[in-house]
Steps between C-alpha positions, in 0.01 A plus 500: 500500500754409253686751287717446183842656530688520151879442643642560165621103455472308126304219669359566755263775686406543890162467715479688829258504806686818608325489882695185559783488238378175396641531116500201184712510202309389210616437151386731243357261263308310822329786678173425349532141574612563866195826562236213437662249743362524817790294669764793597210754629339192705862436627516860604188555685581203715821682604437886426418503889851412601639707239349824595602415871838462416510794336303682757770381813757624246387858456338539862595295760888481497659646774835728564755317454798741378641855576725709257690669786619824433851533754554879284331715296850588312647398200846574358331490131239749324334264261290680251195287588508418877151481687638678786538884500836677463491685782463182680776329366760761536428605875287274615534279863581170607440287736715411808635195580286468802171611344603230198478222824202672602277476211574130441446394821136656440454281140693240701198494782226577234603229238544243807105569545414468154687269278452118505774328765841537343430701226719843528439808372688640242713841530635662175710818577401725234562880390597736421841311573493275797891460477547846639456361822619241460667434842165545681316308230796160568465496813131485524562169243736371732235530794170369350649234251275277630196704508479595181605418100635792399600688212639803364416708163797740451664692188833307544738759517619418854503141488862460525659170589377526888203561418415216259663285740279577802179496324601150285590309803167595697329373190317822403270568170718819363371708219689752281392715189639543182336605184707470210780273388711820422680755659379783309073412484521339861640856678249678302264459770699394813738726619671636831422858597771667283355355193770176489377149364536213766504227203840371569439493904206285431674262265763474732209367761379256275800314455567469911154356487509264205459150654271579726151360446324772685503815346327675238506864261226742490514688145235782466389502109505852406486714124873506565564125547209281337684460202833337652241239668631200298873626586393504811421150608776372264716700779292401784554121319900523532568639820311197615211686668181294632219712472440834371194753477415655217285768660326775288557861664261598768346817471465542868654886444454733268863584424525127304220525304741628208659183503173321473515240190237438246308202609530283173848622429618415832322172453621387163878514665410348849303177292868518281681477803289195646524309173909557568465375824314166370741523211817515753378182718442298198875582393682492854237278752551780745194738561488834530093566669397825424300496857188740409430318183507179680261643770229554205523107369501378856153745496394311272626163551453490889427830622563441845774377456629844386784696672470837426178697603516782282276353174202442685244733668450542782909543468720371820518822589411574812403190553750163462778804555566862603724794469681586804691844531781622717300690731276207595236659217324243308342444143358209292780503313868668386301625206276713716798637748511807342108601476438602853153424516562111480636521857269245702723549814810473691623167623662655803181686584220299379380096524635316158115364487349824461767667257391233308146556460528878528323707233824552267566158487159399454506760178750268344396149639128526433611624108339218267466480136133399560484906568754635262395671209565274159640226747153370565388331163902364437543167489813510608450702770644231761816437329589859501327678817530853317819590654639745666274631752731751603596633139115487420442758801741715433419507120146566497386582863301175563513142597244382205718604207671178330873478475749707309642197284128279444618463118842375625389262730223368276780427289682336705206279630427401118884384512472317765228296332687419188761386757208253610392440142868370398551262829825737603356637838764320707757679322385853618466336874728403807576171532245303766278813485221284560628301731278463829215566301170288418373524187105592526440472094 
């Protein structure tokens, strides 16, 4: 069943089957003409099969493929909106060297049985700060370079020279944060322990990495920051960086709920900010992908061909990734590190295979917005997947509640349409982003 979808646009308006996010764009003063054709719904019901299929193997068949390895619950910063608890952070463990080699030799073994031939799995070293062991964490890279593609997510204050060095010449994904283009609205949120900024350290990190192709910022839109969002990518722009995320805060704890934006307000600047990106490729020919926003038109343009797994539901939690800790414990995802009761096992103790279909994980991988409370009649509930599961839980108490930014995100989906509407969806997307696929429609 069809459903109209007003996406805001002076020409034209939307049509949805939201079971198999089969959508039309139809020009205002043609909808009648187009409602009493019979061609496009004849069209569909030929294909709606293979549509709901593909979306079907998308949300429920794919299989773990990623970890976000955890080498130390630490961190050498106390940012005012950090998923993981403080007590954590400040005293927590790390792993040794030797039970680093252990646990990838285990995803080594258990990805050999389970991905295609020559596929690898993919290892992100996560936090808290992964570059506090850093030592333990290099050499494990050094051992399994050929195992795995790996990555690391860190805060950039201890990527010195060395460091970017090592991790650039064994071709790694590396991730940093930053959240304002100024000293004094970016250390408003990220600081060390004593209350100090890290701005500077950070900018100092971009510019050993500027050149290389593979590496991205994480910027956490909160009340503090959402107005500098335009500023922002105009930075982002001239220190040359590839891809950024403009992520809105996740509620996961309570402690950051203060810093919770408005969802329209926080949307108004993040659709400025996109518009400055479009704005800034047009002007220069260089493109600055804003990597979440370009997850939600690939949801929409060719949603499996999408890269992050966060906007749909089931989320990859869990499921095309998990959360590993220090001490071997394991949980769908970072997000849920810190709420004890996610724990579906230990990876030193227990088979991967069952952690993965233990009952915490199956809390978060058997979450649909079929089931979720004001999710179910939205028909854009496949483009958006009611994120986060984890903030949701810890929010309300329950898996069926829908997300705590559904205005934002709508938002942003009706964006993402005009984007359509205007023929300027390549401009929001990586080059060859489709390439390797086969066009079904």
């Amino acid at each position: 069943m069809f459903q109209y979808l007003d996406i805001g646009h002076s020409k034209y308006n939307c049509f949805i089957e939201p079971d198999t996010a089969f959508w039309a764009l139809v020009q205002q003063d043609q909808i009648e003409k187009t409602l009493s054709q019979r061609g496009i719904f004849q069209s569909f019901a030929k294909k709606s099969w293979k549509f709901k299929k593909e979306m079907d193997a998308l949300r429920f068949t794919q299989k773990l493929s990623a970890v976000y390895f955890n080498p130390t619950e630490k961190c050498n910063l106390n940012c005012s909106y950090c998923y993981l608890p403080e007590k954590m952070r400040k005293n927590g463990d790390s792993m040794s060297e030797e039970r680093i080699l252990e646990a990838l030799e285990i995803l080594k073994k258990y990805f050999k049985q389970t991905l295609p031939k020559g596929m690898l799995g993919e290892i992100v070293f996560h936090g808290a700060e992964p570059m506090l062991n850093q030592k333990a964490v290099f050499a494990a890279i050094e051992k399994y370079k050929n195992d795995f593609r790996f990555g690391i997510q860190t805060n950039a204050t201890l990527l010195d020279k060395r460091a970017v060095e090592f991790l650039t010449n064994h071709h790694m994904s590396i991730g940093i944060s930053l959240d304002a283009p100024m000293e004094g609205i970016a250390d408003l949120t990220r600081k060390n322990w004593s209350g100090q900024g890290v701005y500077k350290k950070i900018v100092d990190a971009m510019e050993r990495l500027r050149g290389y192709p593979n590496w991205s910022v994480i910027s956490t839109i909160t009340s503090k920051n959402m107005r500098y969002l335009v500023e922002l990518v105009e930075f982002f722009h001239s220190h040359e960086v590839p891809n950024c995320l403009l992520n809105v805060l996740r509620c996961t704890m309570s402690y950051s709920w203060k810093l919770k934006p408005g969802d329209h307000i926080a949307s108004k600047y993040f659709l400025a900010a996109l518009d400055r990106t479009y704005e800034l490729y047009k002007e220069t020919g260089r493109k600055l992908i804003v990597a979440n926003f370009a997850n939600i038109l690939l949801a929409i343009i060719a949603p499996t061909a999408r890269r992050l797994m966060c906007d749909i539901s089931p989320c990859g939690g869990g499921r095309c990734f998990f959360a590993l800790a220090p001490n071997g414990d394991s949980f769908p995802c970072s997000e849920f590190i810190g709420l004890p009761m996610f724990k579906g096992g230990n990876i030193f103790k227990d088979k991967l295979s069952n952690i993965l279909i233990s009952q915490p994980f199956n809390l978060v991988t058997k979450r649909k917005v079929e089931d979720v409370e004001s999710c179910q009649s939205c028909v854009i509930r496949n483009f958006c997947g009611s994120p986060c599961p984890a903030e949701v839980y810890e929010m309300s108490g329950s898996m069926r509640k829908k997300g705590a930014f559904c205005e934002f995100y709508k938002e942003q989906v009706h964006y993402a349409f005009r984007v359509i509407a205007d023929g300027k969806e390549k401009s929001y997307l990586w080059d060859h982003w489709d390439k390797g696929l086969k066009k079904s429609y």
